[in-house]
N, C-alpha and C positions, 0 to 999 in steps of 0.2 A: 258671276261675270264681273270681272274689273272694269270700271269707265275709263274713257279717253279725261286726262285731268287739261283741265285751264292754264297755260304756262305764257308769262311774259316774256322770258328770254329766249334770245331770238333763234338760236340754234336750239335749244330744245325744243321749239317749236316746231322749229324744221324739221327735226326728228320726229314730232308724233305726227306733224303732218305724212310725212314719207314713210313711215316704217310701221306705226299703231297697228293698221290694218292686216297689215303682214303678219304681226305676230299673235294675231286671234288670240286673247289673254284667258284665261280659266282658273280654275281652284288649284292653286298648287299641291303639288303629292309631294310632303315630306318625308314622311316614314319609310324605312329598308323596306318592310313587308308590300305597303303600299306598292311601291317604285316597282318592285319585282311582279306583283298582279296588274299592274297597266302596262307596262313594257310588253306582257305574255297577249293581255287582252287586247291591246290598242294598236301595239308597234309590230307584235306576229316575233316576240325576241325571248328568246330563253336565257335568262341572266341568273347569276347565282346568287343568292342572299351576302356570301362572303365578300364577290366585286362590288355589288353593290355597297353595303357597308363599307368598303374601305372607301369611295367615293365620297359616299356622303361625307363619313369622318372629316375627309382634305376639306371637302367644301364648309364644313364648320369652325376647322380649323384655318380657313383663308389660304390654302394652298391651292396650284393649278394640278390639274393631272395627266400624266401619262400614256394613252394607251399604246402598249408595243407590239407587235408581232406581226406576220407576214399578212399577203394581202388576202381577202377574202374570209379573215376573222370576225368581222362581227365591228370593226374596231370604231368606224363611223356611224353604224348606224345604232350601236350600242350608246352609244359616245353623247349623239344626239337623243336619243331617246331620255336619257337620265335628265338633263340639261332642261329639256322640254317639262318634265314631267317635273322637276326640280321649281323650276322657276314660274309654271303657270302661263308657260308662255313659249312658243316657237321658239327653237334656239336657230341661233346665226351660222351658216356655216363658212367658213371663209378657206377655200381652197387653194392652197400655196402653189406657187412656179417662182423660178429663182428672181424674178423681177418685183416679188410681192412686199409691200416695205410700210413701216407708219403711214406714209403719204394715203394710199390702195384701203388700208384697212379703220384708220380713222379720221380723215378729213383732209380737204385740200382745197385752194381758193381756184371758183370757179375764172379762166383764163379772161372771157368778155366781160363780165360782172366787173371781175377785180381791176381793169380799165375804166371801168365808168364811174365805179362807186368807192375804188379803192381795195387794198386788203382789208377789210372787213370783218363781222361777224354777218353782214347781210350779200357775199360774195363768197361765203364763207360755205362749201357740202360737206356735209356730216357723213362720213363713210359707216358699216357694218358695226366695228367696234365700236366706237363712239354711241352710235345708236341703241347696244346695247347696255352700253354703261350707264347711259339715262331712263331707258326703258327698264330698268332691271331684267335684263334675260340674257341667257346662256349665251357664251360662245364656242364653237368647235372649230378649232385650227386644223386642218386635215392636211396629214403630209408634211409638218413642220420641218422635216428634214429639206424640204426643196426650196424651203426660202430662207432670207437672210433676214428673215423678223426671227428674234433671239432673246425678244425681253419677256418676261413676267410683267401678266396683268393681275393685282390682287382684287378681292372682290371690295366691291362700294357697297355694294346692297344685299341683301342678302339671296337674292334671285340671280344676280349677277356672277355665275361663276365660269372657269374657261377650262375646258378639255383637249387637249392636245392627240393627234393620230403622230404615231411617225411607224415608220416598217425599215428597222436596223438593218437587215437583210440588203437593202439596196443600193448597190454599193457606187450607185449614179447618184447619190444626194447627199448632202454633206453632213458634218457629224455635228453632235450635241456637245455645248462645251458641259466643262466641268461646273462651273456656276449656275447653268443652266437646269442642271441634273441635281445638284445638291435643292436648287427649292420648287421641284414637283414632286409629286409623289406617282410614282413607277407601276404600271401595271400592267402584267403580261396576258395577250392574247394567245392562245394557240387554239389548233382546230379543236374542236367539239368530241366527245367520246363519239360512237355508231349511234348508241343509242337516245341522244341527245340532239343528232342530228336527223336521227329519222322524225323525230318529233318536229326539228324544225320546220320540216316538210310536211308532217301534217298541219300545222296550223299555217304556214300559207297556200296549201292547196286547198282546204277547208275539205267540201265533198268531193270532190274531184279526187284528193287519196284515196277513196274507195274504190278506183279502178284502179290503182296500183296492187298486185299480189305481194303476199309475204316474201318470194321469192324473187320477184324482180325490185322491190328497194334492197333487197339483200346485194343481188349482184351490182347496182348502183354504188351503193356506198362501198362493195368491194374496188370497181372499178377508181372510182377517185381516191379511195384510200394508196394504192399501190400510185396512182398517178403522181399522188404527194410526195411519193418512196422515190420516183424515180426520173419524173420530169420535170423540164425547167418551170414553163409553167405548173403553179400546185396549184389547184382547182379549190376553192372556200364551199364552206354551208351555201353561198348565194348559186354558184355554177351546179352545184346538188338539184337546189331548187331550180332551177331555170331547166336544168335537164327532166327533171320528172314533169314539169310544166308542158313543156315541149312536145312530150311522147303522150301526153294525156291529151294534148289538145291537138296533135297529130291523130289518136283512138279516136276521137269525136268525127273531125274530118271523114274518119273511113267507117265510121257509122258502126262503131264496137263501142261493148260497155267494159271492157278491162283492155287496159295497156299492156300492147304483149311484144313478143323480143324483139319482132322490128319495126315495132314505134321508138323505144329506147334505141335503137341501133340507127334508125336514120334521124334520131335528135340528138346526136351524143355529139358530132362532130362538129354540129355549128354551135358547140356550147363546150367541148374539152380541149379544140383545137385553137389556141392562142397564138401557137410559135411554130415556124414553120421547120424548125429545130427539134419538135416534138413529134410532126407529123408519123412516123411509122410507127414510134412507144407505141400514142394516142390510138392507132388503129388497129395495133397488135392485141393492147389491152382489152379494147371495146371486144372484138372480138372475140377474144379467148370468152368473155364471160356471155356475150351477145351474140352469137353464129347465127345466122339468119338460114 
């Protein structure tokens, strides 16, 4: 367990006062192998040796990283998981909308303060980034596409490094320059094989998958798969899980020990239904594989 350290200046102070606690510090996990069995054991994530490793690589080589692809990849919570488990320490997430700017993510002088006392170091709040640049811990940017922060942050410490989400696909958020692209390093999400994601689902439903049959996660993962094919909303690993979640804990409700066709049929729709643009796919597909 890492201590809270003694610091004289006055912004880092302020920092470990405000944020230490948050980031419950631990043994950092350096090693690829490492990362990949605490991600599976801790975070409930199935990552592969080869993502990982290219990650670490950036983070030793002091570059930021990448993660791209559409939504419900894995791409945040992957994203943080490494970060975490990298640095021995909570990582920061800092969630973009187009107003999000230096000011929002690493300090700005408090309004009443900085009348009484001045602009200051002691009028002076230490936002997210900042905080982790002193704490040595991860950042993840999620959604960089939606704000007009643009710069690279390289690492100070060696716990200190930053992970970027964006999903190219959205064509409501603005683009990456070329400068921006030449110094991260690039890494693509896409969905999970079947059976990669059936796994994902057993390890967050724990016991509770044993009331799922071979035959209804089959027609599950059929169901979202063709939804990917062919509706606006494409449903991730996370709506997978939240569906079989659903129907299992709908099975309990009605006091059965296996989830059967219409528990999945009456959980599928407050969990595949996002766009009201989708609605008849959504309920053509469910059913084709889910007829009650």
């Amino acid at each position: 367990m890492q201590h809270k350290r003694e610091v004289e200046d006055v912004i880092e102070k302020k920092v470990y006062e405000t944020y230490y606690t948050i980031v419950e510090p631990f043994k950092p996990v350096r090693s690829v192998k490492g990362i990949v069995e605490q991600l599976r054991e801790k975070f409930k994530l199935i990552v592969s040796e080869k993502l990982v490793a290219l990650v670490v690589s950036a983070f030793l080589t002091g570059r930021p990283v990448l993660f791209e692809g559409p939504p419900g990849t894995g791409k945040t919570e992957v994203g943080y998981g490494i970060l975490t488990l990298w640095a021995g320490k909570k990582a920061f997430i800092l969630p973009c909308s187009e107003n999000y700017d230096e000011y929002r993510v690493i300090g700005d002088f408090h309004p009443l303060m900085a009348m009484k006392m001045g602009f200051t170091e002691e009028s002076f709040v230490p936002r997210p980034l900042l905080a982790a640049l002193i704490l040595d811990a991860g950042v993840l940017v999620d959604e960089i596409r939606r704000s007009s922060l643009r710069r690279v942050f390289k690492a100070k410490g060696e716990g200190f490094q930053v992970i970027f989400t964006s999903n190219p696909e959205d064509i409501a958020q603005g683009e990456l320059s070329d400068a921006f692209l030449r110094r991260v390093v690039r890494i693509k999400f896409t969905y999970p094989p079947e059976e990669v994601e059936k796994e994902i689902a057993k390890l967050r439903l724990g016991e509770d998958f044993k009331m799922i049959t071979e035959d209804s996660i089959s027609k599950v993962l059929a169901v979202v798969n063709e939804l990917r094919n062919k509706a606006l909303h494409k449903p991730g690993p996370a709506d997978t899980v939240a569906w079989t979640q659903m129907a299992t804990g709908l099975a309990k409700l009605r006091g059965k020990k296996k989830a059967d066709l219409k528990d999945f049929y009456d959980a599928a729709f407050s969990v595949l239904l996002k766009r009201s643009e989708d609605e008849d796919l959504v309920y053509s597909i469910v059913e084709k594989y889910f007829k009650r």
